[in-house]
VOBA-1610 file (N, C-alpha, C; in pm, whole numbers, padded with zeros to 5 digits, always signed):
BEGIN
Unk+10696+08986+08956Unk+10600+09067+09025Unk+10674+09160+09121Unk+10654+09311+09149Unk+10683+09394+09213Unk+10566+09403+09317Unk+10595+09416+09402Unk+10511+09514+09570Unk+10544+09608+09610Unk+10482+09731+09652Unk+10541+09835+09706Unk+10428+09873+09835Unk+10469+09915+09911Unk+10375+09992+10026Unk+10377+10116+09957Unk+10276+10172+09962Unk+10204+10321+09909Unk+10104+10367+10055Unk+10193+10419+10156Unk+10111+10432+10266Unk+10001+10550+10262Unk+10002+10650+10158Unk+09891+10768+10106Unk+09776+10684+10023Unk+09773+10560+09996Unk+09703+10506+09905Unk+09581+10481+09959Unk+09426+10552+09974Unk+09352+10515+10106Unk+09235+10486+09999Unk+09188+10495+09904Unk+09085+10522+09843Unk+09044+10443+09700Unk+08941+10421+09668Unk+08956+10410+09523Unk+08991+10457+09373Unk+08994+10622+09435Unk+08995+10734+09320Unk+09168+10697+09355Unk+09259+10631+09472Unk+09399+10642+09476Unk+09415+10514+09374Unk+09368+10424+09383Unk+09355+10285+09317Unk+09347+10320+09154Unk+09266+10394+09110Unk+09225+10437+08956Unk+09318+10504+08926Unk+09420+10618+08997Unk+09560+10665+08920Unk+09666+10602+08923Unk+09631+10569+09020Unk+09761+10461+09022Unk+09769+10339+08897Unk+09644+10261+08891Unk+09636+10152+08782Unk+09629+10230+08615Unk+09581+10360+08618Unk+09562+10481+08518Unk+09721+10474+08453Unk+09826+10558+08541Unk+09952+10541+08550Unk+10040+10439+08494Unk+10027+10318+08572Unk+10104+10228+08550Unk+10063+10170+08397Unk+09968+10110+08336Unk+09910+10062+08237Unk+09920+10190+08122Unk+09926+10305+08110Unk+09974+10435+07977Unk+10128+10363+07987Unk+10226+10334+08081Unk+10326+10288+08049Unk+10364+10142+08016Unk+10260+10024+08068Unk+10271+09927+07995Unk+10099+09837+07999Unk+10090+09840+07886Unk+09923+09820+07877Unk+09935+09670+07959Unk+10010+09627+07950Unk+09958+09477+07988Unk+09996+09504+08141Unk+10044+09582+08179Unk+10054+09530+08341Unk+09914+09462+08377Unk+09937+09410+08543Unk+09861+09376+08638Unk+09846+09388+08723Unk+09729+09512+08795Unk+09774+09528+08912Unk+09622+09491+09038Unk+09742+09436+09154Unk+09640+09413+09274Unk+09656+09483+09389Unk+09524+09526+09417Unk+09569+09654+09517Unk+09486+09600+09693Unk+09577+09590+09798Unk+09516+09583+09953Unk+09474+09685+10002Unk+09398+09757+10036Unk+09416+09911+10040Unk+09412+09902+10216Unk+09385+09833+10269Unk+09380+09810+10419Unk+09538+09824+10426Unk+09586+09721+10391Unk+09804+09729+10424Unk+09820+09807+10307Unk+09747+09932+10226Unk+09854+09978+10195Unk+09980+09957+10073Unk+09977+09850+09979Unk+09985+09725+09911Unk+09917+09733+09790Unk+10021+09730+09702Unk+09997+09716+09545Unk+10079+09613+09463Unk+10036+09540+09467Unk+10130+09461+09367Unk+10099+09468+09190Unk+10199+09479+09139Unk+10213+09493+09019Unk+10298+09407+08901Unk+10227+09282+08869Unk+10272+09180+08735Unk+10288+09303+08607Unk+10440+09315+08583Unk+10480+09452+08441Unk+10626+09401+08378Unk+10641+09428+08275Unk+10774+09401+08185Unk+10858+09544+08256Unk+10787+09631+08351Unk+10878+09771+08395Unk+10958+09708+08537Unk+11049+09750+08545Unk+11111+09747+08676Unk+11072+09800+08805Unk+11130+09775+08874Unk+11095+09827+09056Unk+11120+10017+08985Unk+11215+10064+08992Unk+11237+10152+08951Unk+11172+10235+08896Unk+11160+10195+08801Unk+11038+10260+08672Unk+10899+10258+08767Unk+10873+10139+08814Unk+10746+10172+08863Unk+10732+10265+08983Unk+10843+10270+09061Unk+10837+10329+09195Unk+10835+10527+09153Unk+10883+10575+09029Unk+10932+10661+08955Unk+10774+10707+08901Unk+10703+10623+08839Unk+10583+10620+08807Unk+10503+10689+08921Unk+10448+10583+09026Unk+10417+10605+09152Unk+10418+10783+09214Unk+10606+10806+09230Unk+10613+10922+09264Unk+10526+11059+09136Unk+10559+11030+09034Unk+10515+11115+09004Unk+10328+11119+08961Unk+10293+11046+09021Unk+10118+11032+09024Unk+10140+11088+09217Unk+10190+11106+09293Unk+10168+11205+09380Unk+10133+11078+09532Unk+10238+10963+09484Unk+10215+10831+09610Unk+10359+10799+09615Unk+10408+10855+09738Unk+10513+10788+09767Unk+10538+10631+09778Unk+10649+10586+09801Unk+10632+10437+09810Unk+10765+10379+09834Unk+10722+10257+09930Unk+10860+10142+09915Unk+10850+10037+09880Unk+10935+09946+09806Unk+10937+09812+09792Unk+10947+09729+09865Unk+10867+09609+09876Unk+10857+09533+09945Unk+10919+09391+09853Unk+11019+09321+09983Unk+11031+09204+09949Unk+10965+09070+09921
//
């Protein structure tokens, strides 16, 4: 499982590209989103990388969280 803070992430329409995004690149991901902290976690066969890469280019910066 990956976490990242996505501190632009405020909304649900941010929640739907984001999960939009991640899943065209691997259907099975899983993702859970806090939108209060900001907080996405994501169960994926993709890496921190790949996903953080993903992320940027859907228009949400982001860091990984340990």
């Amino acid at each position: 499982m990956s976490k990242f803070t996505v501190p632009n992430m405020t909304c649900g329409h941010c929640t739907a590209a984001i999960k939009k995004a991640v899943t065209a690149a691997d259907s099975a991901a899983i993702l859970t989103f806090d939108l209060e902290a900001h907080v996405v976690e994501v169960t994926s066969r993709l890496d921190n990388e790949a996903l953080a890469t993903i992320l940027k280019t859907e228009g949400y910066a982001s860091s990984p969280l340990s």
